[in-house]
NUBATI-519896 format. One record per residue (C-alpha): chain; x, y, z. Coordinates in steps of 0.001 Angstrom, whole numbers, m for minus. Layout:
<zapas>
A, X, Y, Z
...
</zapas>
This chain:
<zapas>
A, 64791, 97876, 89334
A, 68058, 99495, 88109
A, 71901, 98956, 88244
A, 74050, 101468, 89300
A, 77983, 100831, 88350
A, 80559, 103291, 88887
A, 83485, 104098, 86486
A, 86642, 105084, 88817
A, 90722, 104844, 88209
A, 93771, 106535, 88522
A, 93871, 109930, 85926
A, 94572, 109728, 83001
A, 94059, 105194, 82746
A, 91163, 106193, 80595
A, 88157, 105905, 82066
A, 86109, 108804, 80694
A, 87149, 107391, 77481
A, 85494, 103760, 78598
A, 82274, 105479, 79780
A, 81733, 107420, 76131
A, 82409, 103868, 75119
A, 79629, 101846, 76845
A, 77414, 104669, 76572
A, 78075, 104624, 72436
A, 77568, 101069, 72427
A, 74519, 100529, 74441
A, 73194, 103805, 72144
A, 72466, 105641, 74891
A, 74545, 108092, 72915
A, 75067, 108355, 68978
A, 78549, 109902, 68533
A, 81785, 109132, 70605
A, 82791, 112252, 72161
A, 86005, 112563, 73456
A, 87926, 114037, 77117
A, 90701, 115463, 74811
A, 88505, 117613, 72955
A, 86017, 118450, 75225
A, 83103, 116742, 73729
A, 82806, 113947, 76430
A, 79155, 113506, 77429
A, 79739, 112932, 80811
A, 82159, 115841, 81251
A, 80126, 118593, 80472
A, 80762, 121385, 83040
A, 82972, 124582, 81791
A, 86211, 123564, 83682
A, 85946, 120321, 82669
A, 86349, 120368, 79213
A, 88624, 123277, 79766
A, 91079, 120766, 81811
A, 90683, 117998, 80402
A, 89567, 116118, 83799
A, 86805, 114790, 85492
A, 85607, 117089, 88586
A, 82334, 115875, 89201
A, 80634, 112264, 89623
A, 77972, 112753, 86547
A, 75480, 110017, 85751
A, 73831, 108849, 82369
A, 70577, 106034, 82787
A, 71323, 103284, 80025
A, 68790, 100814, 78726
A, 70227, 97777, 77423
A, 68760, 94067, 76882
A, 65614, 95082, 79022
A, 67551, 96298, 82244
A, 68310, 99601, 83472
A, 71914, 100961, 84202
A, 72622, 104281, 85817
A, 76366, 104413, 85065
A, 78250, 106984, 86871
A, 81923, 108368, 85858
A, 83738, 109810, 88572
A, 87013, 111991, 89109
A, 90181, 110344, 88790
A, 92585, 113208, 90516
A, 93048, 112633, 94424
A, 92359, 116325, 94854
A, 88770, 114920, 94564
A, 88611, 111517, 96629
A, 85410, 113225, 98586
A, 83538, 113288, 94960
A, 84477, 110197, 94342
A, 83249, 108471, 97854
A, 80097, 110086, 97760
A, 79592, 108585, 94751
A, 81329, 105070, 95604
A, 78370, 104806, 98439
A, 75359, 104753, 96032
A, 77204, 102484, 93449
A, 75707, 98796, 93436
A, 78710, 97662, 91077
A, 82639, 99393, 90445
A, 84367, 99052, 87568
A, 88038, 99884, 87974
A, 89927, 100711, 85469
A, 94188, 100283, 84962
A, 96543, 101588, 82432
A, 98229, 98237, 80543
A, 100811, 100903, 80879
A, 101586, 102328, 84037
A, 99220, 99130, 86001
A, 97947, 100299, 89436
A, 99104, 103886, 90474
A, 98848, 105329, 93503
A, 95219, 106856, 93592
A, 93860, 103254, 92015
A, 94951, 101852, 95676
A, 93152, 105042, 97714
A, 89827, 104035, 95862
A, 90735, 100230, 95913
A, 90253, 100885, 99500
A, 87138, 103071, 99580
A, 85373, 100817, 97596
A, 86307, 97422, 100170
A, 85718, 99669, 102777
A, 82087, 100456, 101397
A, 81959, 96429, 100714
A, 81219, 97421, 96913
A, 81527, 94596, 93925
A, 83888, 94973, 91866
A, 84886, 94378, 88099
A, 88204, 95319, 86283
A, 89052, 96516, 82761
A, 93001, 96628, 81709
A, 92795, 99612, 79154
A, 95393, 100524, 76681
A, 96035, 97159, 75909
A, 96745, 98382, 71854
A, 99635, 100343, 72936
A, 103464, 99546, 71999
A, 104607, 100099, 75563
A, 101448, 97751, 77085
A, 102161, 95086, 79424
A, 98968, 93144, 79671
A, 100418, 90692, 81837
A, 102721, 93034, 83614
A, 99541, 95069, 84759
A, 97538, 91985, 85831
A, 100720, 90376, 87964
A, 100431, 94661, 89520
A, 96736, 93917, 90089
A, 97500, 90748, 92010
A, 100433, 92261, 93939
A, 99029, 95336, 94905
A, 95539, 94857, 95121
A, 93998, 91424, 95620
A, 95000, 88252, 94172
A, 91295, 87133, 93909
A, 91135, 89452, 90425
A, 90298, 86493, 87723
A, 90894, 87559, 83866
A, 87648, 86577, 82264
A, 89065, 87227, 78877
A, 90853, 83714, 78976
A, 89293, 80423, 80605
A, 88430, 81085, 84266
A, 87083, 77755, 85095
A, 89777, 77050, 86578
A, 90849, 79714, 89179
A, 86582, 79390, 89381
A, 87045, 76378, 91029
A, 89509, 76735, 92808
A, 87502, 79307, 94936
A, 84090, 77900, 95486
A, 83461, 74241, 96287
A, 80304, 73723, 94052
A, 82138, 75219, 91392
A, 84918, 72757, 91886
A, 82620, 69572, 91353
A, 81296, 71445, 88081
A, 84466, 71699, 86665
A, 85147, 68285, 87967
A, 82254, 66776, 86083
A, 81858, 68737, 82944
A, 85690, 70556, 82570
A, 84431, 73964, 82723
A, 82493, 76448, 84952
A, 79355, 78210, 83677
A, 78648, 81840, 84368
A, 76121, 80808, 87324
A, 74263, 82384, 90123
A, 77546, 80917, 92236
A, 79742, 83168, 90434
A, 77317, 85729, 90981
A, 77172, 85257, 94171
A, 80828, 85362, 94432
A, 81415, 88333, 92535
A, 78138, 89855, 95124
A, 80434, 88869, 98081
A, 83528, 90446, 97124
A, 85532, 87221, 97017
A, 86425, 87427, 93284
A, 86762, 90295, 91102
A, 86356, 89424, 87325
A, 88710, 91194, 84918
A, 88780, 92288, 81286
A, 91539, 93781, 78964
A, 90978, 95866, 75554
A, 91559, 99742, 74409
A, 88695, 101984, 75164
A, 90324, 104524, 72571
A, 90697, 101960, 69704
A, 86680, 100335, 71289
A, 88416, 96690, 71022
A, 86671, 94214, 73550
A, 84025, 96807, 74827
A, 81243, 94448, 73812
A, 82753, 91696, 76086
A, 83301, 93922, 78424
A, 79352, 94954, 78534
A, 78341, 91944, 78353
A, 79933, 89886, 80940
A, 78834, 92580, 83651
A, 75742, 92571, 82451
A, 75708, 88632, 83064
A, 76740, 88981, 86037
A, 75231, 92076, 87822
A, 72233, 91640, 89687
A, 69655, 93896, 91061
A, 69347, 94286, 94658
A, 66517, 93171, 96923
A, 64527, 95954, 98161
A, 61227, 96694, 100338
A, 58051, 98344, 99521
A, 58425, 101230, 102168
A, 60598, 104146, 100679
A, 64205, 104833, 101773
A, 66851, 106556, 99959
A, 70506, 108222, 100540
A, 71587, 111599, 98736
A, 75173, 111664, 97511
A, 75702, 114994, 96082
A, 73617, 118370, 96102
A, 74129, 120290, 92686
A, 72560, 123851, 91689
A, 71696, 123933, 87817
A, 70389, 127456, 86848
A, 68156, 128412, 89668
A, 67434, 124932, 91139
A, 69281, 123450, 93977
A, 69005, 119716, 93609
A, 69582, 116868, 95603
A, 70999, 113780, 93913
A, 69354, 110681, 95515
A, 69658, 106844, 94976
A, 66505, 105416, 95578
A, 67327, 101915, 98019
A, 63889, 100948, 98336
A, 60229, 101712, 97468
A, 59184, 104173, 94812
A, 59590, 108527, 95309
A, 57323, 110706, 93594
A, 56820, 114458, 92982
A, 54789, 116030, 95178
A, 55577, 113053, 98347
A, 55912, 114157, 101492
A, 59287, 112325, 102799
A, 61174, 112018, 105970
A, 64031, 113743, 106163
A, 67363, 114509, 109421
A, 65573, 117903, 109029
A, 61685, 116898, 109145
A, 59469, 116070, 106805
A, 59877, 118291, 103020
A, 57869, 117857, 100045
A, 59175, 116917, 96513
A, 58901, 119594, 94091
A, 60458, 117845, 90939
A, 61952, 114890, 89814
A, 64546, 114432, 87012
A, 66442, 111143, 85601
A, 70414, 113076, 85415
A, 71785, 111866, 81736
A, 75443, 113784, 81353
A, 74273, 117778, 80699
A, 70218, 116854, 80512
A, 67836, 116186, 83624
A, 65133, 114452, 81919
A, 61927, 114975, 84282
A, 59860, 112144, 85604
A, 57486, 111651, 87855
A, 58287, 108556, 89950
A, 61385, 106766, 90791
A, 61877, 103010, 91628
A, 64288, 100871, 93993
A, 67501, 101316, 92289
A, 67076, 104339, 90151
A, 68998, 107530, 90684
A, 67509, 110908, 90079
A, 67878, 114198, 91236
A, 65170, 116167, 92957
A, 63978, 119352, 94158
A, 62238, 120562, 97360
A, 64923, 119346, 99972
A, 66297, 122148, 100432
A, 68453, 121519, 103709
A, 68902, 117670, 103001
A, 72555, 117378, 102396
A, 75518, 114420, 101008
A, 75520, 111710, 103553
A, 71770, 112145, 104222
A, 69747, 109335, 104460
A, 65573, 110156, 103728
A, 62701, 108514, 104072
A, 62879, 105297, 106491
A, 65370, 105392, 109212
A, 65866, 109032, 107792
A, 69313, 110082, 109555
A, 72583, 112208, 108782
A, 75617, 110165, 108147
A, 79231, 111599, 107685
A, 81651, 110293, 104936
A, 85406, 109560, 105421
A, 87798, 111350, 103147
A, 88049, 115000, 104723
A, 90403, 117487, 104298
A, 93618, 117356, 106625
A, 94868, 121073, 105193
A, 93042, 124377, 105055
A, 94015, 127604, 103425
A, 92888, 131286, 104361
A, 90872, 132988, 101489
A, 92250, 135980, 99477
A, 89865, 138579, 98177
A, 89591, 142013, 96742
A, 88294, 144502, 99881
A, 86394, 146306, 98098
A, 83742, 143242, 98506
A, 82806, 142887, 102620
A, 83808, 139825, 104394
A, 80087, 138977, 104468
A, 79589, 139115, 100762
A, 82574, 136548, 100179
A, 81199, 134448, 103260
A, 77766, 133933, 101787
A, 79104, 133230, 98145
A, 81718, 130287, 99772
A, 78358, 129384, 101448
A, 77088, 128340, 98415
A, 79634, 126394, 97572
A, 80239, 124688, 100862
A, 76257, 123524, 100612
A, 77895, 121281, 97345
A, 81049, 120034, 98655
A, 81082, 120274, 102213
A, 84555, 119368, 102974
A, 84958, 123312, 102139
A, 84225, 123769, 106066
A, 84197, 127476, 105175
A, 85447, 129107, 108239
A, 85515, 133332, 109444
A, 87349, 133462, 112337
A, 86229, 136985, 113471
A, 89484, 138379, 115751
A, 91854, 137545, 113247
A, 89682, 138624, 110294
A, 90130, 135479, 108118
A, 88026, 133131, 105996
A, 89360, 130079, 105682
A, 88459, 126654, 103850
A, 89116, 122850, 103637
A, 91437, 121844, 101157
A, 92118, 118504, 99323
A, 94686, 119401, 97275
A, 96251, 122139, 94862
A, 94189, 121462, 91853
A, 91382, 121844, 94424
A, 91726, 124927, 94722
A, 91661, 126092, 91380
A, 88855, 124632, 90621
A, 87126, 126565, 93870
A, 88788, 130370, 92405
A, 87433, 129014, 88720
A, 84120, 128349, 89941
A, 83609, 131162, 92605
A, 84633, 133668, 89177
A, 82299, 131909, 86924
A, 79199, 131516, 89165
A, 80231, 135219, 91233
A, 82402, 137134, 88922
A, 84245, 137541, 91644
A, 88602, 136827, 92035
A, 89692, 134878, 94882
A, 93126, 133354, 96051
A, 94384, 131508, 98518
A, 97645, 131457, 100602
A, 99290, 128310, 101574
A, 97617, 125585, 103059
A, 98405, 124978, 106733
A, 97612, 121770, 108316
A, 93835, 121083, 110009
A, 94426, 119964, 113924
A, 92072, 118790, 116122
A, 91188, 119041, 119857
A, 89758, 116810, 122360
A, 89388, 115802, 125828
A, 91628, 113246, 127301
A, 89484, 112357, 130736
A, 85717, 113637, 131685
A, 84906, 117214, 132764
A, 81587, 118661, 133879
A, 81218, 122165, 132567
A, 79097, 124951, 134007
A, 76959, 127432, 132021
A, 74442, 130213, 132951
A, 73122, 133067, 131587
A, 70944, 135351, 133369
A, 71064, 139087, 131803
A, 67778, 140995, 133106
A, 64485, 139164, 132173
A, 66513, 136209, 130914
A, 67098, 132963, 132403
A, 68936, 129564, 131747
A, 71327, 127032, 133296
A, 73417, 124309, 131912
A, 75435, 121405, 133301
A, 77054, 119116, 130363
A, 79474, 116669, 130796
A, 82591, 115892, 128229
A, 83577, 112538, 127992
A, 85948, 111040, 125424
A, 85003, 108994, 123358
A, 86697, 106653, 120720
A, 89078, 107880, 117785
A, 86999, 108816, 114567
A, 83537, 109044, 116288
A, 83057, 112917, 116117
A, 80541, 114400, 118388
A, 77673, 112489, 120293
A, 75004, 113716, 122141
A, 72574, 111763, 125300
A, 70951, 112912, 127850
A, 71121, 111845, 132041
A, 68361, 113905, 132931
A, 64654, 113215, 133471
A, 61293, 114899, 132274
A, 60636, 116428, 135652
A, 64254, 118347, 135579
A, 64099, 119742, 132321
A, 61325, 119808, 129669
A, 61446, 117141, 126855
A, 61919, 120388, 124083
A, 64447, 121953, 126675
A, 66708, 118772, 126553
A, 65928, 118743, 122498
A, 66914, 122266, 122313
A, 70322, 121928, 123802
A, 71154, 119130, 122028
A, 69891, 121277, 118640
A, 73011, 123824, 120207
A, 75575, 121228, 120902
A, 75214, 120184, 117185
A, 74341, 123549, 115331
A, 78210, 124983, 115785
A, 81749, 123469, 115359
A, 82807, 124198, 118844
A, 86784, 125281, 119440
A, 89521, 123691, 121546
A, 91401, 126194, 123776
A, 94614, 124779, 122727
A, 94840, 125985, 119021
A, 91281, 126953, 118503
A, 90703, 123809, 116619
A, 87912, 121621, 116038
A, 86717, 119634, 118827
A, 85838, 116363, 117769
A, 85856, 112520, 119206
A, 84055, 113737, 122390
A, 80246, 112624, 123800
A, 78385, 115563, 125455
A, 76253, 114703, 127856
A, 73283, 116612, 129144
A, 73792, 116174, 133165
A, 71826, 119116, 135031
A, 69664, 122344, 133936
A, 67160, 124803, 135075
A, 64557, 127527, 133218
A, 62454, 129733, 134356
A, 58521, 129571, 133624
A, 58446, 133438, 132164
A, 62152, 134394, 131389
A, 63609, 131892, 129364
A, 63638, 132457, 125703
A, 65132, 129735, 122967
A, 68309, 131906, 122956
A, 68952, 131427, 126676
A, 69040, 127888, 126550
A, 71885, 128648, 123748
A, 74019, 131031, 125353
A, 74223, 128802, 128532
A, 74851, 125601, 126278
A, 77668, 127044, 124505
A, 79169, 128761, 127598
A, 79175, 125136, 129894
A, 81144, 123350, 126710
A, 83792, 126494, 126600
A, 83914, 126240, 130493
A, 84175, 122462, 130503
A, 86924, 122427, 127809
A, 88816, 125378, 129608
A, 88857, 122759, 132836
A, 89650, 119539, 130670
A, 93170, 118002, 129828
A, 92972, 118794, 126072
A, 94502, 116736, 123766
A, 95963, 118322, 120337
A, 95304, 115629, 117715
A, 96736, 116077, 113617
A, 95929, 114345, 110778
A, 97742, 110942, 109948
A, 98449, 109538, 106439
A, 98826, 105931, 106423
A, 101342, 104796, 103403
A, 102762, 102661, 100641
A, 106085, 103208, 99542
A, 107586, 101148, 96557
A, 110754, 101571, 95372
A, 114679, 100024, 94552
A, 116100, 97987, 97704
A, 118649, 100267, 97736
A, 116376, 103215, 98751
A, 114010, 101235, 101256
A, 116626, 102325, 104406
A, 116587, 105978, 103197
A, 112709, 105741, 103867
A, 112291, 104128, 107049
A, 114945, 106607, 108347
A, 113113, 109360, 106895
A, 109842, 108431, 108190
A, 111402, 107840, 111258
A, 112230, 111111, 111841
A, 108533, 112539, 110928
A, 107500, 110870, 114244
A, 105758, 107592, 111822
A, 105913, 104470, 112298
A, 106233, 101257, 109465
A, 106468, 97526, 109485
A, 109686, 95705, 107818
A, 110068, 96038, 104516
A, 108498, 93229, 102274
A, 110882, 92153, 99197
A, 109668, 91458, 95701
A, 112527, 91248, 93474
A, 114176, 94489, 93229
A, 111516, 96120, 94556
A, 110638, 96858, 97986
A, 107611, 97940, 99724
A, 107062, 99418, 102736
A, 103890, 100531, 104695
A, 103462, 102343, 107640
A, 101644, 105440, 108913
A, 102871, 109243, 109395
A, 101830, 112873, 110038
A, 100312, 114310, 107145
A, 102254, 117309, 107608
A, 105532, 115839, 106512
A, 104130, 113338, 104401
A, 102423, 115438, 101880
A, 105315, 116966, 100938
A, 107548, 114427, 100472
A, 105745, 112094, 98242
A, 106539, 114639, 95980
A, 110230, 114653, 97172
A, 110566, 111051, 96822
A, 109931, 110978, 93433
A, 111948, 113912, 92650
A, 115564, 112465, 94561
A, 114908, 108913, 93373
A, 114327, 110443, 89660
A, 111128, 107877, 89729
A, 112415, 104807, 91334
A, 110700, 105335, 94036
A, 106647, 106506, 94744
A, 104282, 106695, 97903
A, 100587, 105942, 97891
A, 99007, 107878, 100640
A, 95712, 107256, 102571
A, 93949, 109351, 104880
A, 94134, 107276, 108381
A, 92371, 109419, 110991
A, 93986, 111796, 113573
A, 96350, 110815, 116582
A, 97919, 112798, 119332
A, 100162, 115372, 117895
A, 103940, 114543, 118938
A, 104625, 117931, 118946
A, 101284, 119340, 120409
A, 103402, 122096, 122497
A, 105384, 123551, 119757
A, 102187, 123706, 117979
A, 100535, 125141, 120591
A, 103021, 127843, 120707
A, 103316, 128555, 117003
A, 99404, 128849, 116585
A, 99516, 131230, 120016
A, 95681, 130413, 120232
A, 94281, 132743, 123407
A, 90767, 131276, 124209
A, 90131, 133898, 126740
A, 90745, 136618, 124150
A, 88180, 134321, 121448
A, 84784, 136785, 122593
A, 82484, 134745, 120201
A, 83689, 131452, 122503
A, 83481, 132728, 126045
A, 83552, 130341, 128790
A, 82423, 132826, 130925
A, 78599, 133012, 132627
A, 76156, 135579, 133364
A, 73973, 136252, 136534
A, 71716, 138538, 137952
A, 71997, 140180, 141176
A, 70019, 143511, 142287
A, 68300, 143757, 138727
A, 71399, 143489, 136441
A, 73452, 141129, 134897
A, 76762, 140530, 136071
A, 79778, 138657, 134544
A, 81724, 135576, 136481
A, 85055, 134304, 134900
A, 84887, 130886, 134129
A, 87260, 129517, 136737
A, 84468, 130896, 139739
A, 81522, 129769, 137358
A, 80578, 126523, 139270
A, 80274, 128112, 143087
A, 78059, 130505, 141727
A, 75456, 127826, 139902
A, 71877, 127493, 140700
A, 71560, 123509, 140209
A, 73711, 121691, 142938
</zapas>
């Protein structure tokens, strides 16, 4: 079995520099390369060593003292927190690294939390520590404050705060005055309740060795079954080859098996160990191992294969989208299949065409997002784009249940739909069951609605948003033995969710940042009043010297802005560490409403009207007179 740690930290800390590091000094490479001049090994891609920065999670397998690492360095901007989740939910062990300079930062505390949220063990390496402006100490009091006061510095004597923790490691260092490096500690460090920490200079390589070793003492390989199961965390097209990045959890995964996958079953085609620019092919891979393969060709991030095979969504998403620019001498389609592409690698694109306004739209994480989308749709395309400015992403959902009605009977077609909307908890998405039996509709009829409800992002009639945070429920149906066809059972699935959401209460939701804001005393009432007047909320102000530190949550709308803001007014003595926190109700859902001036009745591809069939031709019924006219009662 293998060891998978990931490398993560704020930009710029230096952890690209500490993976070429390791990777030098376990020889899994023979020069140092370096991020500055674009010989990293790690950051390979064009636009990487163009920038300077790490876009993409990329992997390299080390062998060292008879194990197996896969270490994996990921991006360090928060323009790419999705990259870097994906690959925090493969990683076995993190290694976080801080500046001895500037200590924790604000994106250090958005992946501090991803990786507690993903329950993830965790070491620590204080880089930079050579530096005249370094503040060893200064960083690890930061850690502590910030962060979690269980980090230990294993650079010094830890016996100690060891003991202090665990009460079999107390009546060690009772006896014998020290604590050994034990399967307690392990155990510890497995359980997230400490968090060992090391301090050196990647760039000068002082303390690198300790650093290796002690996580190599410490890691341990997980326990795994026989029976295969694995997760993919990224899909990736080199040359002609789209391939599917898996971590294998358990059993072994070979070319040519046949595995389970949220799709069906799919058939390996080839395997390859990733290490930086080369894929190095194999022909098996064991519990633990990561590898990319081919074959899969709709298994996407967040999919889990094999045993319990299943589709899984990840948290960070994009709160802000931005319409796409493009030269007209190329057709909308053209540009839509090429963002396609790219969407099928990072999904939180959520490429969008809405057809009467003549857009295409996408997700967006950030500014330095999108550059990296126009540099990479130009290299891969040859092809400009641009993008205007990005406008928030709301959200639409049902605030009691609503039965809606669909039916569509054109001549020689035939099928009827009855699905209920309930709400359902904040941050669940979309859920499907059924109420009906066998004997009312067919086992594949019930299948193939549910196929419908899931195959579409379906609009809310307030803004035209996404719905989301809503269980449909399959409640009543009818076919007919010669006239339905598969697209029947569509047509009246989609029309009884517009028809139900045209009846509901709707409920306009937004995106909510939750937030840390650190700064002089003098500044901390300028802040809560400010915040106060975005419609957030915050708890009192905690005092730590001159410095105070308030939390609270907001609408991303007015906070993404004014982090910048803050920093600019206070000329630095004050910052804000932001965290996507889910969506809420929008406070201002009816000035919204008005600005978007969504008309669902005017959206054709989203009628909520039905079809019937009276003296051999189809006839339409507004949605409003749609449920006196129904078949099933």
């Amino acid at each position: 079995m293998s060891i998978t740690l990931g490398i993560l930290a704020h930009v710029d800390a230096g952890k690209t520099t500490l993976s070429e590091r390791i990777l030098y000094h376990t020889n899994t490479i023979r020069t140092f390369g370096r991020v500055d001049d674009g010989q990293s090994c790690l950051d390979w891609s064009e636009i990487e060593r163009e920038r300077g920065i790490t876009v993409f999670s990329d992997a390299a397998r080390i062998e060292y003292g008879g194990r197996t690492l896969t270490l994996i360095d990921t991006p360090g901007h928060s323009d790419f927190s999705a990259e870097t989740e994906r690959a925090i939910s493969v990683m076995d062990y993190a290694l976080l690294v801080i500046s001895a300079v500037e200590g924790v930062q604000s994106h250090t505390e958005t992946v501090w939390r991803l990786l507690r949220e993903y329950n993830v063990p965790t070491f620590f390496f204080i880089n930079k520590a050579d530096l005249a402006t370094a503040d060893v100490p200064g960083a690890l009091w930061d850690i502590h404050a910030r962060l979690s006061r269980d980090v230990i510095d294993f650079s010094s004597d830890f016996s100690e705060e060891l003991a202090e923790r665990d009460e079999a490691l107390f009546d060690e260092f009772m006896e014998k005055g020290s604590v050994e490096l034990s399967g307690t500690v392990r155990r510890l460090v497995r359980n997230g309740k400490i968090f060992p920490c090391w301090q050196g200079s990647a760039l000068r390589d002082e303390n690198i060795d300790a650093l290796i070793s002690g996580i190599m003492s410490i890691a341990e390989e997980n326990e795994a079954s026989d029976s295969f199961c694995g997760v993919c965390y990224k899909i990736r097209r080199r040359g002609d080859k789209r391939l599917a990045y898996i971590k294998v959890r358990s059993g072994t995964l070979a070319v040519k098996d046949r595995v389970e996958t949220p799709a069906g079953e799919r058939k390996i085609d080839e395997l390859y160990f990733p290490n930086g620019e080369k894929l190095v092919p194999e022909k098996c891979a064991r519990s633990g191992d990561i590898c990319a393969v081919s074959g899969l060709s709709d298994v996407r991030a967040g999919d889990v294969i094999g045993k319990d095979a299943a589709r899984t969504e990840f948290k960070t998403a994009p709160v802000f989208s931005a319409r796409v620019i493009y030269d007209k001498k190329y057709t909308t389609r053209e540009i839509l299949e090429k963002l396609k592409v790219l969407e099928d690698e990072e999904n939180t694109l959520s490429v969008r065409y809405t057809e009467s306004l003549g857009e295409i739209s996408i997700g967006v994480m950030g500014r330095i997002s999108l550059q990296v989308i126009a540099y990479e749709f130009r290299r891969r395309f040859g092809v400009d784009i641009s993008f205007d400015t990005p406008r928030v992403v709301f959200r639409e959902t049902v605030k009691s249940s609503v039965v809606g009605y669909g039916h569509f009977e054109p001549l020689r077609h035939y099928a009827e739909v009855h699905i209920r909307i309930d709400p359902a908890p904040r941050g669940s998405g979309i859920s499907f069951c059924s109420e009906l039996s066998g004997d009312v509709l067919s086992p594949d009829t019930q299948r193939l609605v549910k196929t419908h409800i899931f195959e579409k992002t379906h609009k809310g009639v307030l803004t035209g948003s996404d719905i989301c945070d809503v269980r449909f429920v399959l409640v009543n149906g009818a076919t007919h033995e010669k006239h339905t066809e598969g697209g029947d059972i569509r047509e009246a699935t989609y029309r009884a969710i517009r028809q139900g959401l045209m009846r509901a209460e709707s409920v306009l939701l937004e995106p909510i940042y939750s937030f840390t804001a650190r700064s002089d005393i003098s500044l901390s009432g300028k802040i809560m009043a400010d915040v106060r007047k975005m419609g957030g909320s915050f708890s009192p102000p905690e005092i730590d010297g001159e410095v105070a530190i308030t939390c609270g949550r907001a609408p991303a709308r007015f906070l993404g802005d004014y982090a910048e803001e803050l920093i600019t007014q206070s000329g630095g003595r004050a910052s804000l560490a932001l965290a996507f926190d889910g969506y809420e109700p929008c406070v201002e859902a009816e000035k919204i409403a008005r600005e978007i001036s969504y008309n669902p009745e005017a959206d054709l591809e989203n009628t909520p009207d039905s079809v019937f069939c009276a003296k051999g031709a189809g006839f339409n019924v507004k949605w409003y007179d749609a449920e006196k006219y129904m078949h099933c009662k």
